[in-house]
PALUMRO-658566 format. One record per residue (C-alpha): x, y, z; residue in one letter. Coordinates in steps of 0.1 Angstrom, whole numbers, plus 2048, in hexadecimal, padded with zeros to 3 digits. Example, Ala and Ser with C-alpha at 12.3 -4.5 7.8 and 13.67 -1.06 7.14 Angstrom:
// residues 2
87B7D384EA8897F5847S
END
This chain:
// residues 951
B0A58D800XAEA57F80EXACE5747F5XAAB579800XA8C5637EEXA6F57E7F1XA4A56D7EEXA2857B7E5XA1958D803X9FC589809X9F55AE81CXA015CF821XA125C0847XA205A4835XA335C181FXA3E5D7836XA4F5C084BXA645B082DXA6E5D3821XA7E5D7847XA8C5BA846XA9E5BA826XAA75DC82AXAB75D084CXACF5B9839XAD85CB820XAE35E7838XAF65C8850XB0B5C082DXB165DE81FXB205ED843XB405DA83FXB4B5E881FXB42607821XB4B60F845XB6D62083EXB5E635824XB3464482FXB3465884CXB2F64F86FXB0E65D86CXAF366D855XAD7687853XAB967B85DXA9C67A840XA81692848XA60679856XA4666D841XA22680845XA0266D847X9F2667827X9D968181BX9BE67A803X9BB68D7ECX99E67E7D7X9826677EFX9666547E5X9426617E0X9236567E4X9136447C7X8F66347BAX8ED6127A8X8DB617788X8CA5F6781X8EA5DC77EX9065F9774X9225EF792X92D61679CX95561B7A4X95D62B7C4X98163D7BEX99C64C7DBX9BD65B7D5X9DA6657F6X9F966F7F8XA0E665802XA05645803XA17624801X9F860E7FFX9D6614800X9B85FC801X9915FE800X9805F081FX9585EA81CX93F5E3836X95A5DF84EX96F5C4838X9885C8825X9855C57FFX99A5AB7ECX9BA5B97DFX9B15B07BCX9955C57BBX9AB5DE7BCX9B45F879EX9D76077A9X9E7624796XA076337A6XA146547A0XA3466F7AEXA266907B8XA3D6A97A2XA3A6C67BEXA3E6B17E0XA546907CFXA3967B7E7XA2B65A7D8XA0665E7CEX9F26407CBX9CA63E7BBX9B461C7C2X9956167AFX9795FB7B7X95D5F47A8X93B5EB7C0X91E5D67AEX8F75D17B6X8FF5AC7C7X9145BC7DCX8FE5D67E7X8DF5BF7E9X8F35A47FDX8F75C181CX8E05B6836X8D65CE84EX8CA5F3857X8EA60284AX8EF60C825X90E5FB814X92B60F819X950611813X96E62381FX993628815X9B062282AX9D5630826X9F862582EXA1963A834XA3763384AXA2764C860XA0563D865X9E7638853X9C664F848X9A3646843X98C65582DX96665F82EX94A641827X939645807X91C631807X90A61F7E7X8E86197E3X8CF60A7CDX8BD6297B8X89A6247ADX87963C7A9X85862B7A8X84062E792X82063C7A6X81C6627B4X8126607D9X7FD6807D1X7F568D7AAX7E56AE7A5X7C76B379DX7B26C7785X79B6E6792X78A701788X78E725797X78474478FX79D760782X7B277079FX7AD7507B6X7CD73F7C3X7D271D7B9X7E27037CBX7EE6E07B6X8006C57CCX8186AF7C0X82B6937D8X8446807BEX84A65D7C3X85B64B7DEX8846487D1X8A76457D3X8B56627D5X8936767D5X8886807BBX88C6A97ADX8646B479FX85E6CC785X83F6DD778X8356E0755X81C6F1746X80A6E8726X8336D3720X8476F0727X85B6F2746X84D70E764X866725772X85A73878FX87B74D789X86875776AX84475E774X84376B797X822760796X82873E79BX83872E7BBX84770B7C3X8477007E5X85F6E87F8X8446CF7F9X8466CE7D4X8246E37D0X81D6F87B3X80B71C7BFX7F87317A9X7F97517BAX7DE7617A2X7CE751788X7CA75E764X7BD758749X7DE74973DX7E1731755X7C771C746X7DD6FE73AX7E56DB743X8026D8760X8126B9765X82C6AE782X8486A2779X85F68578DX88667F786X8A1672795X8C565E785X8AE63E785X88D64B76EX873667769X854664770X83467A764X81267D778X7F167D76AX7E96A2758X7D56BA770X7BC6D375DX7BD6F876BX79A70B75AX7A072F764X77A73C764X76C75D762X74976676FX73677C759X7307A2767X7127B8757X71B7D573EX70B7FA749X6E87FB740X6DE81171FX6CB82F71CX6A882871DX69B8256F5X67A83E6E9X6578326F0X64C81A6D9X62582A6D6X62584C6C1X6068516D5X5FC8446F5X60882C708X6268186FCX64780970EX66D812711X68C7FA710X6AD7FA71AX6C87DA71DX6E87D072AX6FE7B8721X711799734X7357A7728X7497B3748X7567A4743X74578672FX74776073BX76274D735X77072B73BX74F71C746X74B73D75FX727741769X71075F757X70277D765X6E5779776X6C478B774X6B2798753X6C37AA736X6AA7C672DX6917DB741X6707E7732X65D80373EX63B817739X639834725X62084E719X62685F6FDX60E8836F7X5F987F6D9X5FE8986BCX5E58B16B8X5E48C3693X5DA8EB69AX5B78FB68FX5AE91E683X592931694X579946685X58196466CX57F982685X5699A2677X5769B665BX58A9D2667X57E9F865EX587A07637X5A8A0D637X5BEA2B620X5C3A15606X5A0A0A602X5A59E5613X59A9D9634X5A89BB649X59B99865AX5AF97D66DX5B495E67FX5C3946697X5D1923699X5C49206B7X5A69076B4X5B88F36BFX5DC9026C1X5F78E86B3X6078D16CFX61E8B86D3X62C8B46B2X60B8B969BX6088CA67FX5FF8F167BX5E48FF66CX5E5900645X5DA925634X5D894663BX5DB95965CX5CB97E64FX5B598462CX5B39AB61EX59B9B2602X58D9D55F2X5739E6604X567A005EBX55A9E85D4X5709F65BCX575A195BEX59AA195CCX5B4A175B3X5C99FD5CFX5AD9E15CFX5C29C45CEX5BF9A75EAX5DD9A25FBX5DB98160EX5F897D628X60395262EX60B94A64BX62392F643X63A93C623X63C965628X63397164DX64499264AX64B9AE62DX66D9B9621X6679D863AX6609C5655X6809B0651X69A9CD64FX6859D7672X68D9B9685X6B19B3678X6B89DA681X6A49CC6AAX6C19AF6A9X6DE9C56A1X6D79DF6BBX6CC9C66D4X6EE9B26D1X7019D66D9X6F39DB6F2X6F99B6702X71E9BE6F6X71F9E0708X70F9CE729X72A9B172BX7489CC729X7359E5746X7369C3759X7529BB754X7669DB75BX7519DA77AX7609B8786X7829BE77CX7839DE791X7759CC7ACX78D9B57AEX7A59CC7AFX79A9DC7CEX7969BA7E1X7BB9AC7D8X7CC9D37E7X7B39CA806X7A79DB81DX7AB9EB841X78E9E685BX78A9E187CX78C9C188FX7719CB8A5X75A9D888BX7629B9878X7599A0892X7389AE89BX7269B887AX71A997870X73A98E85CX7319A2840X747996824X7459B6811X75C9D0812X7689E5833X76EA0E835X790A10839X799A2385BX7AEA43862X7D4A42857X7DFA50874X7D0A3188CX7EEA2A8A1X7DFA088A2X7E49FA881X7FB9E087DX81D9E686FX82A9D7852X8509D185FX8459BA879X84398E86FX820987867X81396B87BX802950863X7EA94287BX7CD95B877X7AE959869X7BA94D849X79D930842X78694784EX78A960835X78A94C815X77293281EX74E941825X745954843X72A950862X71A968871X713968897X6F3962895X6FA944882X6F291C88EX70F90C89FX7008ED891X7048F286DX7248E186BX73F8D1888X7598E787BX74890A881X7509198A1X73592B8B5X74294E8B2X7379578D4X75193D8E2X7669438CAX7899588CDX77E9728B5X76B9818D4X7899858E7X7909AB8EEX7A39BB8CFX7989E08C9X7B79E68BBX7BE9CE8A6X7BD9D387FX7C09B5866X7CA9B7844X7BD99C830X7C599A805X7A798D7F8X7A99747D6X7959577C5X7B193C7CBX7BB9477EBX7E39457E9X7EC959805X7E4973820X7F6988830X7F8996854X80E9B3858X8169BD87DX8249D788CX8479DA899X84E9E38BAX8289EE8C8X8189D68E0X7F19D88C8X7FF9C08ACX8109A18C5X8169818BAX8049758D6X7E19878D0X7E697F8A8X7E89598B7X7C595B8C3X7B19548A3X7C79378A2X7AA91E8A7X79593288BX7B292A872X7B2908876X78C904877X78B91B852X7A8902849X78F8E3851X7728F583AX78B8FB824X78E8E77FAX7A38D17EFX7C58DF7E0X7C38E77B7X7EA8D87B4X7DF8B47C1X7EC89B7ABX7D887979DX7B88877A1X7B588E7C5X79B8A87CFX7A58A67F5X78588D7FDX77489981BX773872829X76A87184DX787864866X79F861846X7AE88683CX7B58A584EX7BC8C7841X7C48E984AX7D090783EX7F5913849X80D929848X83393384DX82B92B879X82590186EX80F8EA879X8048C887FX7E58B386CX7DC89687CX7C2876870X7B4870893X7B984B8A0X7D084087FX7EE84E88DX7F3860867X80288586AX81689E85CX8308B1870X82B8D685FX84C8E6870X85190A86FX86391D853X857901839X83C91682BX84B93D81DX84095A836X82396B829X81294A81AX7F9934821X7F290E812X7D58FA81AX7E98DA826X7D68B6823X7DB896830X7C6877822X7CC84F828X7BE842807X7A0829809X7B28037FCX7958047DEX7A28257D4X7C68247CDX7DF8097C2X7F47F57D4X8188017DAX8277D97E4X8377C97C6X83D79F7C1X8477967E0X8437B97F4X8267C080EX8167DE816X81F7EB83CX80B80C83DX7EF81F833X7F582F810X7F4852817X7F3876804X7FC899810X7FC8B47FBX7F78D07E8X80D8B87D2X82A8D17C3X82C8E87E0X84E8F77E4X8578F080BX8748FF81AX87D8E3834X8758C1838X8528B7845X850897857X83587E84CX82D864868X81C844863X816824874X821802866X81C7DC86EX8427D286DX8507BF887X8717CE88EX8837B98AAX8987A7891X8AC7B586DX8977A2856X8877B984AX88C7CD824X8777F1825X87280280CX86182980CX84C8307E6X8398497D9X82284C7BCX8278647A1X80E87978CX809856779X800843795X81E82C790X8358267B0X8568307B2X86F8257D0X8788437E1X8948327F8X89B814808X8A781082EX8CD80B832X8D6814810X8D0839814X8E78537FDX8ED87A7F6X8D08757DCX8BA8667F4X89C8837F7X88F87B815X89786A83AX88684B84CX88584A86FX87982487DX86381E89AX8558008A7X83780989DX837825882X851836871X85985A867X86286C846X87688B844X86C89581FX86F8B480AX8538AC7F1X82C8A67F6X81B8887E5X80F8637EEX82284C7FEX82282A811X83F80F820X8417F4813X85A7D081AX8637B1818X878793828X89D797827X8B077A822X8B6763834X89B766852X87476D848X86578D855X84778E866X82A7A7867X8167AF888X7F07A887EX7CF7AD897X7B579789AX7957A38A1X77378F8AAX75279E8A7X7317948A8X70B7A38A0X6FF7BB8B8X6E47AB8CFX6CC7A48D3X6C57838BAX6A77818B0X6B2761896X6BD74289DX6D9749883X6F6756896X71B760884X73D76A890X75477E87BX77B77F881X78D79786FX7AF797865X7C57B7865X7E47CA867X7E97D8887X7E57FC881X7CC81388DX7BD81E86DX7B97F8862X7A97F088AX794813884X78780A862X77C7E686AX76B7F2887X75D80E86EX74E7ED85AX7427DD875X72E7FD882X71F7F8862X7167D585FX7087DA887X7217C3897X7357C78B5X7577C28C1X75B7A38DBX77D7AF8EBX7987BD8E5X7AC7B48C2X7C97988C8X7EC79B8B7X7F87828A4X81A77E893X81977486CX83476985DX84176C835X83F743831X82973D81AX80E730834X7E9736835X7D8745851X7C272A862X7A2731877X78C716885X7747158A4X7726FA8C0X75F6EF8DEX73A6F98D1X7216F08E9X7136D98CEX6F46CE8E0X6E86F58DFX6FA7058BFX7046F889FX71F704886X711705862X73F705855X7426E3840X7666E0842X77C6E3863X78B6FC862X78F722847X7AE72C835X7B974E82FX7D174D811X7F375A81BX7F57727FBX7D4784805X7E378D82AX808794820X8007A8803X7F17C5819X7DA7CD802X7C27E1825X7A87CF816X7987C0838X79B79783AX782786850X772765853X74E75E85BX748741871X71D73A86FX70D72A88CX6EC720894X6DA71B8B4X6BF7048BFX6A771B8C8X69E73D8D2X6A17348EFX6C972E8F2X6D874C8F9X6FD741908X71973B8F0X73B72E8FCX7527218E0X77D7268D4X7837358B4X7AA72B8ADX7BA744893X7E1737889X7F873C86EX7FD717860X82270B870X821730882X81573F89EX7EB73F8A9X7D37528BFX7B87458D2X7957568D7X7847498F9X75E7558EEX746757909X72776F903X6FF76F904X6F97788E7X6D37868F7X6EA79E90BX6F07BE8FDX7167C68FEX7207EA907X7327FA8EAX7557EF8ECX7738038D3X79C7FD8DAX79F81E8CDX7A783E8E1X7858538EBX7858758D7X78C8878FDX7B38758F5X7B98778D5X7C88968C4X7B98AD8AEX7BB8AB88DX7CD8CA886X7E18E289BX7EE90788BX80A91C895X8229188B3X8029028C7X8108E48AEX82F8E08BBX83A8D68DEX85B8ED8DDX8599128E2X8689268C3X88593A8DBX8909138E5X8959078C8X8A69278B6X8C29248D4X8C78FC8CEX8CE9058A7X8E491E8AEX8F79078C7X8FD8EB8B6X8F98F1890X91D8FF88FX9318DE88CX9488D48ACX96B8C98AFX9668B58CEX9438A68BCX92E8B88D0X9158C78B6X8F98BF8A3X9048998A0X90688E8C0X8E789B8C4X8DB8828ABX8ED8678BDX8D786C8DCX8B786E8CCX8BD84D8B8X8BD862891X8DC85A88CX8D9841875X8E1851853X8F0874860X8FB87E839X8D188E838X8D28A384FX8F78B0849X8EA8BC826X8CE8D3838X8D68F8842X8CD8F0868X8D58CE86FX8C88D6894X8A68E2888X8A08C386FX8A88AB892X88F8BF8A7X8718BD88CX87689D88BX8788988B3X8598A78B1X848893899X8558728AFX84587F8D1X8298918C9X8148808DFX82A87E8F8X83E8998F4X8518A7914X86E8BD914X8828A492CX88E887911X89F8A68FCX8AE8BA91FX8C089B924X8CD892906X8DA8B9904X8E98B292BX8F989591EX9098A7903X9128C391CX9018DA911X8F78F2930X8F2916921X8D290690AX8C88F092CX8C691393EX8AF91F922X899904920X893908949X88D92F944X87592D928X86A908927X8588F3940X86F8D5944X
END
């Protein structure tokens, strides 16, 4: 046997290279004795992995002088040591715990240290402390990740504190907070009045990532004391306590009614007053300005008491032996509230001298008995009769009416010839011969488009001014003129107008659809002069606002209402209205002050808010309502969402795009620049969205410069630049408010791309000719607050940048007006002008030769004839094996994306061609749809559309 003195090693090399020694000689020994009984060889033992940590050290902080302990654990492992700032840490520091893994039988081994502030503090350099473990196996060894340690502290100052303001109510409020400088930085918190803000809480507040509190609109509630609050592990700190006063400015109450005149007689005054109570100041808000009551003149008419004029003559001897005198209170008569005369009005007295029996003076007062007993039963007996005969008046009258009535709703026949040249007469016709071969049958479809408006609404005759209103036609122009001895009209007369009918006859060549299609224009033009719709819901009375509603009446043929130049209409098609009805159809874009906002917390308004109605009207297909929006579409971060408001006026979400179901009532078909809605009941709507996660969205906006019209005759000169959605009803109505105010537009609007950040819109101007002009802005630059643009509320935004010249003289202005979204993209106006020159009227809006009319009736609506699109239905409604039907169809015209809608509808086909031509009604040629059906294959409807089309 060999003996073997083992010493202390003093490392982990040291180690290893005794435990191979000594397990060399003890394998030299034993050969010997056991050679004639172990094998000549043996399995070899499955190699060692690398160690694995399974626990490394973190990162840690010193709090004041508490050392922090940095802790690894591998497997398997046979040693494992801590190695800091490239050396390695005394063994002695070391904490070893050793342990045998029960699943894999491998040695675990766990090494704690413990790192102090003198250690940390005694680490020269740019690099933090750090320190990292390192693992031995018999198969190599495994480092782990550094964990550094550093010093924590927070100081004690705020680089910025907020401070206190005053705003008025509805104003956003901005408070800044930067914490203290720290290791590791340090987390801020708000609180209000002590208690913590949670913006998850109240949507109305908002932290940024600069540590900002924002106010979005301030109430009255938010009137408190805020403080900013600083912690880290080290400390907490507290800034300074910022006062928000949330003010309100007085408003004056409505006047009162004027009092009575003070002077009974004469001259006196009247008074009325209002008070400073809406609202009334509060907060330190300032008061209402100008005086509280109002005093006028009066006259008030004297009181004059009545007089009584001399005793007339004594009247002849009468049968029973009196005779009579009188008088009047006439000298003067009472007026104005004085007092009558006092006594008798007639005297009687014997005239005989008593020698009648009957001398007894009968004196008659005019004040407490005017009238015998017989006289009374007289006058009661006048009243009775009298109120007969009223009684017996108002049922003649009535009978009269109700048989009138009767005789205008069974109608009657006339002549169309006879009915066009008397005058328009609106009484009632002779009905003709019932054996005219000319009258229309009843068997044949009436055509809807005739003269419906014209009937109901009032008529003109032809000698009548063309220049009474722009929606009367001339009627010797007009296509009432056109030849048509033959033709007979049957119009049902009644006082709300819910229908006429047209019968025509079947089979005869005097009744055609085409010569029926003639008084097309008239229809529309009585549709224009026509009311608003009784069943409107919320009050509407279908305003007659100029450039923002359309209307016309319609029937089973269809039509199309357009708002000129706000790309706003409605897609009538045919079939939705019952055959032998006609509906006075509106379409209105409600003004922003008149209607609330659809957009919700963090939602923004991407269309004009828009109502068609009658609300309530049973349709029997889909209309399509088309309106423009301010989305930018190029990327998916976008959440829209279609509402409507109910008879409440509350918004309901009618469906949101990509999450579409069998319940969903209507379809949304995107654009880039509008979007179209397939929808089965009439009311208000508007689209509304907001940012998907994780990507902001973005809205398109237009900028738009203006400036007064010239020439200037002040040296004061101003430049306005709005900011708006780009839309053409929000580009037509700001140049509507500019008309107005007399100002012009510079050039043409500029887009600008604004993104959901949180940013304000910035504008400022540069490179004034400052020896000439001088701007009266103090600050640098305006802000726009990003709430007021992202909300949508259509309300035009604009800033006002004053200048002022030298002198009159000065008449060239050249200058940069730079308009960015802060960290966002920016437009630059390069302004050149005189502003001495007069500019010739400048509008990015079509000319009224291009734009379309605002209403079109009957087949003249739609760009595809009726005998085309019955043979498409019937070709492809019936569903295909090989795919070729109805869906495909979809496919190529890009409606595919949520094909369950149109698979509920009893002609798929038709629904896809109302709303084909709804997308390309401007633009709509027959050549985008051939191809799509030659793609498909399908050559027997190509043929058709070559026949009877003109593609």
């Amino acid at each position: 046997m060999f003996s073997v003195r083992i010493q202390r090693c003093s490392g982990p090399i040291h180690l290893l290279v005794l435990i191979v020694i000594c397990g060399t000689l003890i394998s030299d020994t034993e050969s010997s004795d056991y050679s004639e009984v172990l094998p000549d060889s043996f399995p070899s033992a499955p190699a060692e992995p690398l160690p694995e940590f399974q626990v490394e050290p973190e990162d840690a902080f010193i709090v004041k002088n508490r050392p922090v302990k940095l802790s690894c654990k591998a497997a398997p492992a046979t040693q494992i040591y801590f190695k800091c700032n490239g050396e390695w840490v005394n063994q002695n520091d070391h904490v070893t715990k050793e342990s045998l893994d029960q699943m894999t039988g491998l040695v675990m081994r766990e090494v704690d240290i413990s790192v102090s502030r003198t250690q940390v503090e005694e680490l020269f350099g740019l690099e933090d402390y750090w320190c990292q473990c390192v693992a031995w196996s018999s198969a190599g060894t495994t480092k782990s990740r550094r964990a550094y340690v550093r010093i924590a502290y927070l100081r004690k100052n705020f680089e910025q504190e907020p401070l206190g303001r005053e705003v008025r109510l509805d104003q956003e409020v901005l408070l800044q907070c930067r914490p203290p400088e720290g290791i590791p930085p340090a987390e801020v918190d708000w609180l209000k009045n002590e208690e913590l803000i949670d913006p998850s809480q109240d949507s109305n507040f908002l932290m940024t990532v600069d540590h900002d509190l924002i106010i979005k609109q301030a109430r009255l509630s938010d009137t408190s004391n805020y403080t900013c609050v600083a912690r880290n592990v080290v400390a907490k700190r507290r800034s300074s306590t910022a006062t928000l006063i949330v003010y309100v400015s007085g408003g004056w109450s409505s006047w009162t009614e004027w009092s009575e005149c003070n002077a009974k007689c004469g001259r006196g005054w009247q008074r009325r007053t209002r008070s400073c109570t809406n609202p009334a100041p509060l907060n330190g808000g300032a008061v209402c300005e100008g005086p509280s009551f109002q005093r006028v003149t009066c006259t008030t008419l004297c009181p004059v008491d009545g007089g009584w004029t001399e005793w007339s003559k004594w009247s002849a001897c009468g049968t029973e032996c009196t005779h009579w005198r009188s008088r009047e209170c006439q000298a003067p008569a009472p007026r104005n509230g004085g007092r009558h005369c006092v006594g008798s009005m007639m005297e009687s007295k014997n005239c005989t001298e008593g020698l009648c029996v009957r001398n007894k003076k009968v004196s008659i007062e005019h004040a407490s008995h005017p009238l015998g007993a017989g006289s009374s039963v007289a006058v009661y007996a006048g009243l009775v009769g009298a109120l007969l005969l009223c009684v017996l008046l108002v049922l003649c009258v009535g009978v009269l009416a109700y048989r009138r009535r009767c005789r205008h709703l069974h109608g009657d026949i006339t002549d169309s010839s006879s009915a066009l040249t008397a005058a328009f007469h609106p009484g009632n016709y002779k009905p003709p011969r019932q054996d005219n071969p000319h009258l229309l049958h009843p068997s044949m479809p009436p055509d809807l488009t005739a003269t419906a408006g014209t009937i109901r609404g009032p008529l003109y005759s032809l000698q009548q001014s063309t220049l009474d209103s722009p929606h009367k036609i001339p009627m010797t122009t007009s296509p009432l003129l056109d030849p048509m001895p033959t033709l007979k009209i049957k119009v049902y007369n009644s006082s709300t107008m819910s229908s006429l009918e047209l019968p025509s006859s079947g089979g005869g060549g005097g009744g055609s659809d085409s010569e029926i299609m003639s008084l097309k224009m008239v229809g529309t033009m009585g549709g224009m002069r026509g009311g608003g719709c009784g069943g409107d819901h919320y009050g509407h009375t279908l305003p007659r606002e100029p450039g923002l509603s359309a209307s016309a009446t319609l029937g089973c043929l269809g039509g199309r209402l357009t708002i000129p130049n706000t790309g706003v209409s409605l897609l009538v098609p045919p079939g939705t209205i019952p055959q032998g009805k006609f509906y006075e159809m509106y379409l209105i874009i409600n003004k922003w002050e008149k209607t609330t906002l659809p957009s919700e917390g963090s939602q923004t308004v991407l269309s004009p808010v828009v109502s068609c109605g009658p609300s309530g009207m049973v349709l029997g297909r889909p209309v399509v309502l088309t309106l423009p929006h301010c989305a930018l579409l190029d990327s998916p971060d976008w959440s829209l969402t279609l509402k409507s408001q109910s008879h409440q006026g509350a918004w309901e979400e009618v469906l949101t795009v990509g999450e579409e179901s069998l319940s969903t009532p209507c379809y949304l078909q995107l654009e880039e620049q509008c979007c179209h809605v397939l929808m089965e009941q009439l009311g208000t709507y508007g689209l509304v969205g907001q940012s998907a996660p994780p990507h902001p969205a973005c809205k398109r906006l237009q900028l738009a410069l203006f400036a007064p019209r010239a020439p200037c005759l002040s040296l004061d000169y101003s430049l306005r630049v709005y900011c708006i959605q780009d839309t053409p009803h929000a580009l037509k109505e700001v140049l509507e408010v500019e008309r107005s105010l007399g100002g012009v537009l510079l050039e043409d609007p500029k887009p600008l791309l604004f993104k959901d950040s949180y940013h304000n819109l910035r504008l400022s101007i540069h490179d004034i000719p400052h020896s000439h002009w001088r701007s009266k802005l103090l600050a640098k630059y305006q802000e726009i607050p990003f709430y007021h643009i992202w909300s949508g509320s259509q309300r035009p935004l604009h800033c006002t940048f004053s200048l002022e010249r030298g002198s009159l003289a000065v008449s060239q202005l050249t200058c940069k007006i730079c308009v960015r979204q802060v960290e966002g993209e920016g437009q630059i106006f390069q302004l050149h002008t005189d502003i001495q020159e007069t500019l010739p009227p400048h509008s990015p809006l079509p000319s009224g030769g291009t734009c379309l009319p605002s209403s079109q009736v009957g087949s003249y609506a739609f760009r595809l004839p009726a005998s085309i699109r019955q043979k498409i239905c019937a070709s492809l409604d019936a569903p295909s094996a090989r795919g070729c039907d109805w869906r495909l169809l979809a496919h190529s015209l890009g409606f595919d994306r949520y094909l369950n809608y149109f698979a509920t509808k009893p002609s798929p086909t038709g629904v896809l061609l109302d709303l084909w031509e709804a997308c390309h009604q401007g633009d709509a040629d027959l050549v985008s749809l051939a191809t799509a059906l030659e793609d498909m294959g399908k050559s027997e409807v190509l043929v058709v559309m070559t026949t009877d089309g003109d593609c």
